[in-house]
N, C-alpha and C positions, 0 to 999 in steps of 0.2 A: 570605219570611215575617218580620214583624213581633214579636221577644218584647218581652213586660211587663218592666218591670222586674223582677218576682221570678223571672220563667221563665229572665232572661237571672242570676240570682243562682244558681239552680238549677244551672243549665248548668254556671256556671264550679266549678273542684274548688279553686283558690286563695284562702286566705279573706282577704287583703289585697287582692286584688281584687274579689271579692263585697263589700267595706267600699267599696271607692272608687266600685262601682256604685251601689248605697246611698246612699253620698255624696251623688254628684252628682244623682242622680233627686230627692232631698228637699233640694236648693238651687232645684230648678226647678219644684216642685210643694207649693200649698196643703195643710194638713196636715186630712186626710181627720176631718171631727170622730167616727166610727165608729172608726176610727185611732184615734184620741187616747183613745176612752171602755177599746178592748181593750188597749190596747201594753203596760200593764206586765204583764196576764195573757199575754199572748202570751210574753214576756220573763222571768217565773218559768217557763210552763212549758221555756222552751229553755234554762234552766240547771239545770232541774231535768234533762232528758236528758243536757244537758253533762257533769253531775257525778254525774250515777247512780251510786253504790257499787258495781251488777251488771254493771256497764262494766269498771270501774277498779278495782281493792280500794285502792290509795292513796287515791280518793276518801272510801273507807266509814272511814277513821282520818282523816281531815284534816273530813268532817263530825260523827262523834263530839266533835271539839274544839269545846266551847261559845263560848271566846274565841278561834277562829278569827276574821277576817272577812276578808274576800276584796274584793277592790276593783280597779275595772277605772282603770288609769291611761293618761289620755289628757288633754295640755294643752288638747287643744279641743273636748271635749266635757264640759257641767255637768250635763247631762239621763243619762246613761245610765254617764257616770265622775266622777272629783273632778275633774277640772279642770287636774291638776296631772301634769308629765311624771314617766316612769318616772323618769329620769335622775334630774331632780331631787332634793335633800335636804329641800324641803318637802314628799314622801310621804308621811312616816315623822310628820308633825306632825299628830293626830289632830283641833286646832283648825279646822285650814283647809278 
């Protein structure tokens, strides 16, 4: 049997591998314009589950902070991080 790419995301329980499947399926496939019109709703709601306060109570004190902001660091991603590596010293630079 044949999985989709999300059934085979499903399947796996490692989320740096559930990322490289991801990966590589949207290197090799047109971007669905249906895709395109839901993803950031699709993508608030799953950080909305992420960080649910009724999950986590660390969550419910780290979203009470207004000048919190959270940011996903990845050098090679513009669309869904800044662009720039954890490691990195240009993080921390609020311009870039």
């Amino acid at each position: 049997m044949v999985l989709t790419v999300g059934e085979s995301i499903l399947q796996e329980t490692d989320p740096a591998k559930q990322k490289r499947i991801a990966s590589a399926a949207m290197k090799q496939i047109s971007l669905d314009p249906t895709w395109m019109h839901k993803q950031h709703d699709v993508m608030e709601a799953g950080l909305y589950a992420k960080f649910d306060p009724h999950q986590n109570p660390v969550n419910a004190v780290a979203l009470r902070n207004t000048t919190l902001q959270l940011v996903e660091c990845n050098a090679y991603d513009t669309h869904w991080a800044i662009g720039l590596s954890l490691h990195g010293k240009e993080k921390l630079n609020r311009a870039k």
